[in-house]
C-alpha positions in Angstrom: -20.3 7.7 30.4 -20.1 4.0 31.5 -22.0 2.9 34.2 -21.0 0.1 36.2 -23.5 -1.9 39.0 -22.2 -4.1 41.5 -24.7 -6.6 42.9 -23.4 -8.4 46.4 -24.9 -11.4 46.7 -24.7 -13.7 50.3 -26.9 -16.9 49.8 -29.5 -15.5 47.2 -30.5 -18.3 45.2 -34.0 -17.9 45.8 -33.3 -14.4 44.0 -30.6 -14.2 42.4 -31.3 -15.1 38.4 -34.4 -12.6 38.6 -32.0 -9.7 39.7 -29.4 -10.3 36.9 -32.5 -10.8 34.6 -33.7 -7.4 35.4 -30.3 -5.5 35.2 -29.9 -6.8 31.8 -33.6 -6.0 30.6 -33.1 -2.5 31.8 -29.2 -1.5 30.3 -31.6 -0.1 27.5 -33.8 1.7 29.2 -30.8 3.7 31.4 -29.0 4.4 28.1 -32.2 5.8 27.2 -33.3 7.8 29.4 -30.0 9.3 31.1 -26.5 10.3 29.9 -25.0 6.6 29.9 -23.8 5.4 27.0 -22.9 1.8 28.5 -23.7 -0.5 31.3 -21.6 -3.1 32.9 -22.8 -5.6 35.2 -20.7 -7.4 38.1 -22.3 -10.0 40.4 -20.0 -10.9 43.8 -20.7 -13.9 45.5 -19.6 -13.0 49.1 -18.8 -16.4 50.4 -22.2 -18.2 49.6 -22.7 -21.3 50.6 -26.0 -22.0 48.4 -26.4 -22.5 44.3 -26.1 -18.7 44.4 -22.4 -18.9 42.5 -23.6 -21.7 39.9 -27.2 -19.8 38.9 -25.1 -16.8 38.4 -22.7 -18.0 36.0 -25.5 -19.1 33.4 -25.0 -15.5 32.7 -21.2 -15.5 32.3 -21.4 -14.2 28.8 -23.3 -10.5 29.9 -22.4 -10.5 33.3 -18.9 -11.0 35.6 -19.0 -13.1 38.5 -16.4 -12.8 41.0 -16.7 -15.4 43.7 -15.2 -14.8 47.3 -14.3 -18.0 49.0 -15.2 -17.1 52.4 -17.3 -13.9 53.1 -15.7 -10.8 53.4 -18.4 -8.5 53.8 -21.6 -6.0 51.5 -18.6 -3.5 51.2 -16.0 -5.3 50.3 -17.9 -7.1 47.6 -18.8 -4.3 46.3 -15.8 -2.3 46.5 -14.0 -5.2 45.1 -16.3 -4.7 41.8 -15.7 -1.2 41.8 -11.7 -1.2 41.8 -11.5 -4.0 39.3 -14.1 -1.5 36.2 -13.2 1.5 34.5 -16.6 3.1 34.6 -17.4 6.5 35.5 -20.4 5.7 37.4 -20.3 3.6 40.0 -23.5 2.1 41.1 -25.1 -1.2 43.4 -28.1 -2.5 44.2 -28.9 -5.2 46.6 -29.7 -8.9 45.3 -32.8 -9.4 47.2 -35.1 -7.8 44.8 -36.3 -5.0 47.0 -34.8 -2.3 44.4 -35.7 -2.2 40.4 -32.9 -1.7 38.4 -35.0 0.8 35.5 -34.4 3.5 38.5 -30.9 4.1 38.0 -32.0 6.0 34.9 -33.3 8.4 37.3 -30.6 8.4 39.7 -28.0 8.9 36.9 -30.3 11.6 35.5 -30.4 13.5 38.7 -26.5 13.0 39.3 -26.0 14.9 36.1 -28.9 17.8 36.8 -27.8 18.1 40.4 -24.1 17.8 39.8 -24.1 15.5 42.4 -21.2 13.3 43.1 -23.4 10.7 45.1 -27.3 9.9 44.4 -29.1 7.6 46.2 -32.7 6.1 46.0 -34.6 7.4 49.1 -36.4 4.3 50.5 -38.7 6.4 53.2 -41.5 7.7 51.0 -45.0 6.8 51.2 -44.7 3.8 49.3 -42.3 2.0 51.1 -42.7 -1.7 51.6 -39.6 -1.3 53.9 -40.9 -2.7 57.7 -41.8 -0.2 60.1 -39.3 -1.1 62.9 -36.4 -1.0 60.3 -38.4 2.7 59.1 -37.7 3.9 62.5 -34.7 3.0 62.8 -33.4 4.4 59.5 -36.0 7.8 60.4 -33.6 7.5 64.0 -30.1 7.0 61.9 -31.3 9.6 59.3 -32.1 12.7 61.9 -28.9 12.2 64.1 -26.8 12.7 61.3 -28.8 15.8 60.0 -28.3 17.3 63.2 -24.5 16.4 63.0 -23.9 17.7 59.7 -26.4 20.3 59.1 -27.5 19.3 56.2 -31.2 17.3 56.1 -31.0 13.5 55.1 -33.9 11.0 55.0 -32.0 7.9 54.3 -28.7 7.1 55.0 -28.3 3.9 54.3 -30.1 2.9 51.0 -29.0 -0.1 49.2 -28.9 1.6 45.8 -26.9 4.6 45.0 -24.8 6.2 42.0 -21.2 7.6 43.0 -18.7 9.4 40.8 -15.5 7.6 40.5 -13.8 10.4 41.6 -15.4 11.3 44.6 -15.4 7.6 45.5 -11.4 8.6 45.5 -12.0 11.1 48.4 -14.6 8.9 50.4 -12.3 6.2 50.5 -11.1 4.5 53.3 -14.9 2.6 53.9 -15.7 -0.1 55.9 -16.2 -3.4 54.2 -19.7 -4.7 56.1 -23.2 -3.7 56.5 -22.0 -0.1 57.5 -20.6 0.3 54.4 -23.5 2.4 53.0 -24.1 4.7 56.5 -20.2 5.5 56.3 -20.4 6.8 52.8 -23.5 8.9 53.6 -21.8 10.2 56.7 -18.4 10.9 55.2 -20.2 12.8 52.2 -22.0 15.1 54.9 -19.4 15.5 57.9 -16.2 15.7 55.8 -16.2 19.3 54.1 -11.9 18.6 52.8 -14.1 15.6 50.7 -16.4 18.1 48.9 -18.6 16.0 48.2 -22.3 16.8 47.1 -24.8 14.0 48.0 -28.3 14.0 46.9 -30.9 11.9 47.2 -34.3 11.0 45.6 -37.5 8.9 46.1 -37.5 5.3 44.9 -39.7 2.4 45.1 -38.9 -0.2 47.4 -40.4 -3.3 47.6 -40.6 -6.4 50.1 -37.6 -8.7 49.5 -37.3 -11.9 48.6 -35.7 -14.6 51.3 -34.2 -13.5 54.5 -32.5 -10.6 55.8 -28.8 -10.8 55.9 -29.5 -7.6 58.4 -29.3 -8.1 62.7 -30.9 -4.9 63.7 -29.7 -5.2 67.3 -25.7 -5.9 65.9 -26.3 -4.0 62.3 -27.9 -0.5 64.7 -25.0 -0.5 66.9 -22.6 -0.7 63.8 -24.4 1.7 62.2 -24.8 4.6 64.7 -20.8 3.4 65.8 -19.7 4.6 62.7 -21.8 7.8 62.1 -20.4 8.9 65.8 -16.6 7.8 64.7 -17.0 9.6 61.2 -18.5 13.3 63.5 -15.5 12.8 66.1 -13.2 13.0 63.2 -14.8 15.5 61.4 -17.3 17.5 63.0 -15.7 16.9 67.1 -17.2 20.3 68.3 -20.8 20.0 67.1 -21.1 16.0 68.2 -20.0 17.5 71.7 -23.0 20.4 71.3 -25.0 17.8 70.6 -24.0 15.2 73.8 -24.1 18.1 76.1 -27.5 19.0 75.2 -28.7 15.8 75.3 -26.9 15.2 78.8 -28.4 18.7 80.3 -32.3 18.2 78.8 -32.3 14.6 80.4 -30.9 15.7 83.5 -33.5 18.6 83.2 -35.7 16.1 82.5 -34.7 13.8 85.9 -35.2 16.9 88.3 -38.4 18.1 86.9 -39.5 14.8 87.4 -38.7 14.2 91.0 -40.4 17.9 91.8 -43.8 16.6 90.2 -43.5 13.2 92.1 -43.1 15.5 95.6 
């Protein structure tokens, strides 16, 4: 099976030559060590403005670049990578270093054990170097979809992950921003016609290099938009359960209140 990862890349000069380095230095070690039997590397450039595109194409002769002109979005570039290979496997990992490349042996392995059509690398383990207000945020993302689908996730928006090409198919339409990755793991959980399996499994994750591309205020309200869009498509009766609970505990909640204050 080929595997193909997509690395979106906005601005990451500071970052961007150790990434590639590293996907090339470990195409041996996933042919190795899980049923791959080639690797393809694509780098988009989504609208940079830095020496991101020119540092890139020193590797030209291992790796594609595809250069966007003006950005476009994380999930169009990588989209755009996926619909242009023939792989099988269809992978990404961010550009900002905070993901090694050697773990999409495991992933792949576990895709096959599991047959999984999705596997992604849990971020939220012990070892996490992820910071603790973007941990409780993706803890806060992670449980509302659980309790929307029914089915327990950790991490729903992990910047590395391993999708069959078919199921891809079935996921499809998907945003092309930031959300990209919470839409994927919420259409995979919430849309039972998509029978999809999704997995995932505990990665290292490590601090990145440069700055976030991510606005927590903008990026969370994206985020949880499009988890509640994906339920009241798909799952309209228990995203209702859940508001009217929520609306009768915290009105519980108000008039228990007022009697302890009297």
């Amino acid at each position: 099976m080929k595997l193909l990862i997509a690395i979106p890349a906005l601005n990451e000069e500071a970052n961007i030559e150790n990434i590639i380095q590293r996907c090339l230095g470990a195409r041996d070690e996933i042919i190795a060590n899980a049923p791959i039997t080639e690797v393809a590397i694509t780098v988009v450039s989504d609208g940079s403005t830095d020496r991101t595109v020119d540092l890139a194409c020193r590797y030209t002769h291992n790796v594609q670049v595809v250069v966007f002109e003006k950005n476009r979005g994380y999930g169009a570039a990588i989209q755009h990578a996926w619909q242009g290979s023939d792989a099988d496997l269809l992978a990404f990992l961010d550009a900002d270093g905070t993901c090694d490349p050697r773990f999409f042996a495991n992933l792949a392995q576990s895709l096959w054990n599991e047959h999984a059509d999705v596997v992604l690398g849990c971020r939220l383990n012990p070892e996490t170097k992820m910071p603790l207000p973007r941990q409780v945020g993706n803890l806060l993302f992670a449980g509302l979809l659980t309790l929307l689908s029914g089915r327990r996730i950790r991490d729903t928006a992990s910047g590395m992950r391993i999708v069959r090409r078919e199921a891809y198919n079935r996921l499809r339409p998907l945003p092309s921003g930031l959300h990209f990755t919470p839409a994927m793991s919420a259409r995979a959980l919430l849309d039972r016609e998509a029978r999809v399996k999704l997995v995932e499994i505990d990665m290292p994750y490590h601090e990145r290099v440069g700055d976030s591309k991510l606005k927590a205020g903008r990026d969370g309200l994206r985020f949880l938009g499009v988890i509640t869009k994906t339920a009241l498509i798909y799952r309209p009766v228990r995203l209702a359960a859940l508001l009217t609970a929520g609306t009768l505990t915290f009105g519980v909640s108000l008039y228990l209140l007022r009697g302890l204050r009297k």
